[in-house]
N, C-alpha and C positions, 0 to 999 in steps of 0.2 A: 499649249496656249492657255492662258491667265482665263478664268471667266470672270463676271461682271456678276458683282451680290446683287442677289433680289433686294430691292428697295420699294417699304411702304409708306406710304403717307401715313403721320399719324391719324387725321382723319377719316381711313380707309381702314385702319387699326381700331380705330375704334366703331367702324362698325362690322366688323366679324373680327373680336377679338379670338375668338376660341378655331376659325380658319388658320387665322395668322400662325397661332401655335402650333395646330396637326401639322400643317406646313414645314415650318421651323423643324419640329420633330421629325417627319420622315427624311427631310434633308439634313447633309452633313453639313451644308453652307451657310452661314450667315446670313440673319434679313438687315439690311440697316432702316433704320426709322429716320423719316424726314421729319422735320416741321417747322415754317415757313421755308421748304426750299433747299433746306440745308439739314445735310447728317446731323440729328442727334444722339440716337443711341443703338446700338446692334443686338439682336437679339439671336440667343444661340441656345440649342438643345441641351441642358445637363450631360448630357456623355458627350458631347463636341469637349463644352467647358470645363468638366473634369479630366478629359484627354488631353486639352492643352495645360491645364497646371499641372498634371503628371511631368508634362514634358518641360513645364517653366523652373519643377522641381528640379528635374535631373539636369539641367541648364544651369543654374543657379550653382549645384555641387561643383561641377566641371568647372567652372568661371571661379568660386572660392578656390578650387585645389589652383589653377593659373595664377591666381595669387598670392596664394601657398608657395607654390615654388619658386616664382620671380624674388618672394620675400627670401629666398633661404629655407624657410618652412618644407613641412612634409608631412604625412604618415606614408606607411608601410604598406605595402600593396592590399597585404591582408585586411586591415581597420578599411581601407577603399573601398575593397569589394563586400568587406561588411556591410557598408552604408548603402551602395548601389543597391543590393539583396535587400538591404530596411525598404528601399524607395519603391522598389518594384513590387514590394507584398503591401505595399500601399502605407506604411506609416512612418512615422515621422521619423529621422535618423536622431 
C-alpha cells in the first residue's frame, strides 16, 4: 500500500527548522513543504538524494543504450559492463 509523504507547512518549518531536518534525516521518505496550501518544495535526506541519482544514472545508461540500438548503434558487452562497473564505484563513465 502507497503511503502519504509527511507534509509541512512552511510556517511550521520555520519554526523548528532544525526538527524538521532530524526528521527528514532519520526517515527515508520525503517531507513536502506547503505554502499557501499548496506543494512547494520536498525536502529529502542526502543519501535518499544521492540514492535516487545513482539510480537516475543507471536509468539514463539503459535508455541511451535503447537508443543505441533502435539506432542501429551498439557497443560490445564488454565497453557495457565497463561503464555499469564505472557507475557502481560511483564515477562518472
Amino acid at each position: 500500500m502507497a503511503r502519504f509523504p509527511k507534509i509541512i507547512p512552511v510556517s511550521d518549518l520555520r519554526q523548528d527548522v532544525a526538527e524538521a531536518v532530524r526528521s527528514v534525516q532519520a526517515s527515508r521518505d520525503p517531507t513536502v513543504i506547503t505554502q499557501r496550501g499548496r506543494a512547494a518544495v520536498v525536502m529529502l535526506s542526502i543519501r535518499e538524494y544521492e540514492q535516487g541519482e545513482y539510480e537516475r544514472q543507471i536509468l539514463y545508461a539503459l535508455a541511451r543504450g535503447e537508443r543505441e540500438i533502435s539506432a542501429g548503434k551498439g557497443h560490445d558487452l564488454d565497453s557495457v559492463m565497463a561503464e555499469a562497473d564505472e557507475i557502481l564505484r560511483g564515477n562518472e563513465p
